[in-house]
N, C-alpha and C positions, 0 to 999 in steps of 0.2 A: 440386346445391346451389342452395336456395333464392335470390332477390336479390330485396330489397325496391327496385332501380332498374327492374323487370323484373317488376311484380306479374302476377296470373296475372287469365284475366279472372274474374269474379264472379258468381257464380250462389248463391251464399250468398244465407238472407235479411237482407241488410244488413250492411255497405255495398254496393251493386249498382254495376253500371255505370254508370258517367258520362261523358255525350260529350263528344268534344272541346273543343265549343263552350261548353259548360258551362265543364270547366274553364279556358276561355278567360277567362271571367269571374272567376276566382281571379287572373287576372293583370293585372286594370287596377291603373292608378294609384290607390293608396290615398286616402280623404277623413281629414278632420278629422273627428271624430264627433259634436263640436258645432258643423260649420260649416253654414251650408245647403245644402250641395250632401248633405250625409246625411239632411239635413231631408227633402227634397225622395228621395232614395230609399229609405227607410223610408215617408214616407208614401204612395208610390205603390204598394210591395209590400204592406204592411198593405189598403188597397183593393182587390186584387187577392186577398189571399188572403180579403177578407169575401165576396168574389164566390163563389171554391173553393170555403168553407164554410156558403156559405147563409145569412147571418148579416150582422143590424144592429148586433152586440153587440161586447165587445169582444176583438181580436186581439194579441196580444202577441207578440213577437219573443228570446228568450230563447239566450244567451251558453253552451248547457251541453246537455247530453243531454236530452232528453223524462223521464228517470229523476228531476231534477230537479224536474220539475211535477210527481211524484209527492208530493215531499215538501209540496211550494207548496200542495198543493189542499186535504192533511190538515191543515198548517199556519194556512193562511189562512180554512178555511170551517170548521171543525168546535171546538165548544170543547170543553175539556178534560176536564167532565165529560159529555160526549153520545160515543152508541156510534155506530160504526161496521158497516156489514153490508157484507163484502167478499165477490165471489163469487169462487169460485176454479176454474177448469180447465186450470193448465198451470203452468209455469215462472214467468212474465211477472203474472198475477193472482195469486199465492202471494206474490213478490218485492211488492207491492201491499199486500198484509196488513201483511210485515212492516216494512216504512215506516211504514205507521200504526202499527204498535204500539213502532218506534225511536221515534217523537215521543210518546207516553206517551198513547196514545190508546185505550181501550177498540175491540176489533174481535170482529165476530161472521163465523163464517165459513159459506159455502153454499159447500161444497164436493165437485166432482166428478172421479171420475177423467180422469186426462189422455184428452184423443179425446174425452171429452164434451162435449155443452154444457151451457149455462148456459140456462135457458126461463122465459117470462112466469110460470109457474107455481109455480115452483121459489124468485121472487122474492117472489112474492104471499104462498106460503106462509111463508116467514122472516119477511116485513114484518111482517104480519097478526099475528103472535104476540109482540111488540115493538116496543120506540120506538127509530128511528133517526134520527138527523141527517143523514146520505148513506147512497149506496150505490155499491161501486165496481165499473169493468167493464172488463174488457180487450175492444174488440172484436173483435182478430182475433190470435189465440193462437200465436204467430213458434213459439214448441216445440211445438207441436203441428198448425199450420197449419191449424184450427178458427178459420172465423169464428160469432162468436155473434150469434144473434137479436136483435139490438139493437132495431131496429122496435120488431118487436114487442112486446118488455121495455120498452121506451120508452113505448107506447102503452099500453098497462098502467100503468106509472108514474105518466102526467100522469093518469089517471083514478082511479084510488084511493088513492096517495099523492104528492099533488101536493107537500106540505112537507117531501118528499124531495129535499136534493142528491142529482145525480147526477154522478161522475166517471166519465170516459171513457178509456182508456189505447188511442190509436187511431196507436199507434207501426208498426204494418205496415198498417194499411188507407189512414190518411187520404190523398185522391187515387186510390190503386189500387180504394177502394171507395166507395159513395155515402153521402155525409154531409153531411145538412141541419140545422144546428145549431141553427137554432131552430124548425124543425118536431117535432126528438128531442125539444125540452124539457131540454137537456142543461144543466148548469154547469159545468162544465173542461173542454174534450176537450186533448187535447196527442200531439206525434210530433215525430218528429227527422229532418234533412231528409233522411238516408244511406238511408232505404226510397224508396218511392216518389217521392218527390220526386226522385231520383236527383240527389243533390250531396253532394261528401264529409262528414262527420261535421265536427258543432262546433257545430251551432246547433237550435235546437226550436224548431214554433211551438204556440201553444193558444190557445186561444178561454177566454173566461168572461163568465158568462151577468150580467147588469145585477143579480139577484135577490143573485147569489153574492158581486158585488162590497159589496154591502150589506152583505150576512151576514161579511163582510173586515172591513168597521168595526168591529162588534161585538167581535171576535177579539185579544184580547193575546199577547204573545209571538210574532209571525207570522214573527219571525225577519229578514234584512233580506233577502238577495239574489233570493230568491223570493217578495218582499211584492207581493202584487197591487196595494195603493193605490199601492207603490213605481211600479210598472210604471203605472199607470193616468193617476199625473200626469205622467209622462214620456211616457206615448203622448201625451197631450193636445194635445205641444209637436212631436210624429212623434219621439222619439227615446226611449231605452233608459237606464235606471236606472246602469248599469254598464254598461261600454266594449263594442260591440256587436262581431259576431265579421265587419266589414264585408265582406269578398271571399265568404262564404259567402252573404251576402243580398245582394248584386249579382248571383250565381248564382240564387238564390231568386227574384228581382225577372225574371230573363231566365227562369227555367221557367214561371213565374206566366203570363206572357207567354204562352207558347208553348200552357200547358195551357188558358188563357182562348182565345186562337185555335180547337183544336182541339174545344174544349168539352168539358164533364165529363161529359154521358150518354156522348160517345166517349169519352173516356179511359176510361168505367168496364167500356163494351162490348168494349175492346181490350183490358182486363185480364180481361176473361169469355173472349175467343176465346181468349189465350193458356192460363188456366188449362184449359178443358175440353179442351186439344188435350193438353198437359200428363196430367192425370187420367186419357185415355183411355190412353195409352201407361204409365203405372201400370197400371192394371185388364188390358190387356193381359197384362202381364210380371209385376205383384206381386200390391200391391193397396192399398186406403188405409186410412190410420191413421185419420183422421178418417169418420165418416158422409157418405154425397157430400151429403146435403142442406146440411151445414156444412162443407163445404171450401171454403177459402180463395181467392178470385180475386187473392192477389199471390204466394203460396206454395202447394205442395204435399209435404205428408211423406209419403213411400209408404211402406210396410209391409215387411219387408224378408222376404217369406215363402220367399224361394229360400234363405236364410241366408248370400249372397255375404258378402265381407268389405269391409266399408263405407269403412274407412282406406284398405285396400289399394287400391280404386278408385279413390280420389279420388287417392286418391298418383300411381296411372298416368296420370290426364288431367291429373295438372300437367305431370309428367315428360312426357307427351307431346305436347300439347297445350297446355301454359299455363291450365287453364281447372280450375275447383274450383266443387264444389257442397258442401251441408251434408250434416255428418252426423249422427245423433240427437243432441238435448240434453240433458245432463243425462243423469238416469235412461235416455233413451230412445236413446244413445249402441249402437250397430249394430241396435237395434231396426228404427230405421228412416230414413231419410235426406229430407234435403228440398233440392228446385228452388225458386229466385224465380226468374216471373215477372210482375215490377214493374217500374216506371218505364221506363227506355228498354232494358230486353231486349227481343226482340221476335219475331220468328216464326221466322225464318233465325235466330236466335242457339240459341234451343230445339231446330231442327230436328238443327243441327249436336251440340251436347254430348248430347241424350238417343241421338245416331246412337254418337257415341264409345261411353256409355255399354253402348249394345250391342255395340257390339264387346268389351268388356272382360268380358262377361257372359256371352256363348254357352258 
């Protein structure tokens, strides 16, 4: 019998493992949200995270899932009569489309089978043939554990269609992969802190680019809780529109920390060892769902070519072990199953469950 007093450890992608010390910080003494003691730790984490994201622009600290800036970015940057070109390869960039099209917004779609990518090319050619106001991108596909050529679709972008928004949906990469916000040329990226950033679920951060916030003024009906100017004159003051979700960015402010110490080319190279150690021990055993050139350094979904039974596994390393990985999403439910390694999983944690895993498989 399951017990939520008693959770199993996390190899899902998201929520992941959280240290101790992490959650240590869910239990300080709570602030006033408008008093300066919040002042002062909001605007030290927002610092910290322009540092993360490469970026002089602006950071926002948001009360709600990253699923949230989905709605914000369609919302707040695109008016009513301009189209949309959403690319789509999985779960996550589909969920994308239809957001824009619940806000009554014109969407065109480039869409590819799950395990594809999405390529500078494939961009060029939709743009080329139509007028779009944005364009939107999942960078690293949680259902399918494909990360996409962003670069390079980025570099492309600023050169042939620079009066392109771009949205970002960087809910499994941001931190586990490299991301320079204003090198991309991007206008929204957003994620939630339960991936990489390893802290429990309740809060999202995003960036938006100085151009986007412009293009916010122009924009009626922007709705209120996700209003970027909302959020823009409250960052001004270090504080949040609506009651901020405080003990998760106390957490946030202590990882910020830790990942500014150890630096982000490391954090990105320890999220490269761990995935390639990950991928080989797939290719061993199964094989990958994704192309290895686009698989993912915070997840990997293998392929499940032996045809094990994917529930039934997982069910034994709860039952005996405590410890649960994912199984396909959606459509791709015993196809194929997926390991996070993101944020503070780490070598000895992977060595151990893919070891169970073989036990349960011979």
């Amino acid at each position: 019998m399951t017990d939520w007093k008693n959770p199993p450890r996390l190899f899902i992608p998201g929520p992941v493992k959280v240290l101790p010390e992490v959650l240590q910080q869910l239990a300080r003494p709570t602030l006033g949200h408008r008093g300066k003691e919040y002042t002062q730790l909001h605007g030290e984490t927002v610092s910290m995270l322009k540092k993360i994201l490469y970026t002089g622009q602006n950071v926002f600290l948001s009360t709600s899932s990253a699923s949230g800036v989905w709605e914000g970015s369609i919302r707040n940057c695109v008016q009513m009569d301009e189209k949309i070109l959403c690319t789509m390869c999985g779960a996550f960039s589909d969920k994308y489309a239809t957001v824009a099209r619940a806000n009554g917004r014109e969407v065109d779609e480039l869409k590819v089978d799950w395990g594809q990518a999405i390529t500078a090319d494939m961009v060029d050619k939709k743009l080329a043939a139509g007028k779009y106001a944005a364009v939107t991108m999942v960078y690293n596909e949680t259902s399918t554990g494909l990360t996409n050529p962003v670069y390079e679709i980025s570099d492309m972008l600023k050169e042939k269609y620079p009066e392109v928004l771009v949205f970002v949906d960087a809910v499994s990469g941001m931190v586990g992969l490299p991301l320079h916000f204003d090198k991309l040329g991007w206008d929204v990226v957003f994620a939630s802190v339960q991936k990489a950033f390893a802290i429990p679920p309740g809060l999202a951060v995003f960036a938006v680019s100085d151009r986007a916030m412009e293009k916010a003024k122009t924009v009626e009906n922007r709705g209120y809780y996700f209003d970027f100017l909302e959020f823009a004159k409250s960052g001004a003051k270090d504080q949040t529109p609506t009651t901020p979700a405080i003990p998760q960015i106390m957490a946030l402010h202590y990882v910020c920390t830790k990942l500014l110490e150890e630096g982000m080319e490391n954090v990105w190279a320890r999220h490269t060892k761990m995935a390639e150690y990950v991928r080989q021990w797939a290719k061993d055993r199964f094989d990958l769902f994704a192309p290895e050139e686009y698989c993912s350094d915070t997840l990997t979904t293998v392929k499940n070519t032996r045809g094990i039974n994917v529930a039934e596994t997982i069910k034994a390393l709860q039952e005996k072990h405590n410890t649960v990985f994912g199984n396909g999403y959606g459509k791709l439910k015993e196809q194929v199953f997926r390991i996070a390694h993101m944020g503070n999983i780490d070598m000895n944690d992977l060595e151990e469950i893919l070891g169970w895993i073989d036990d349960e498989i011979k």
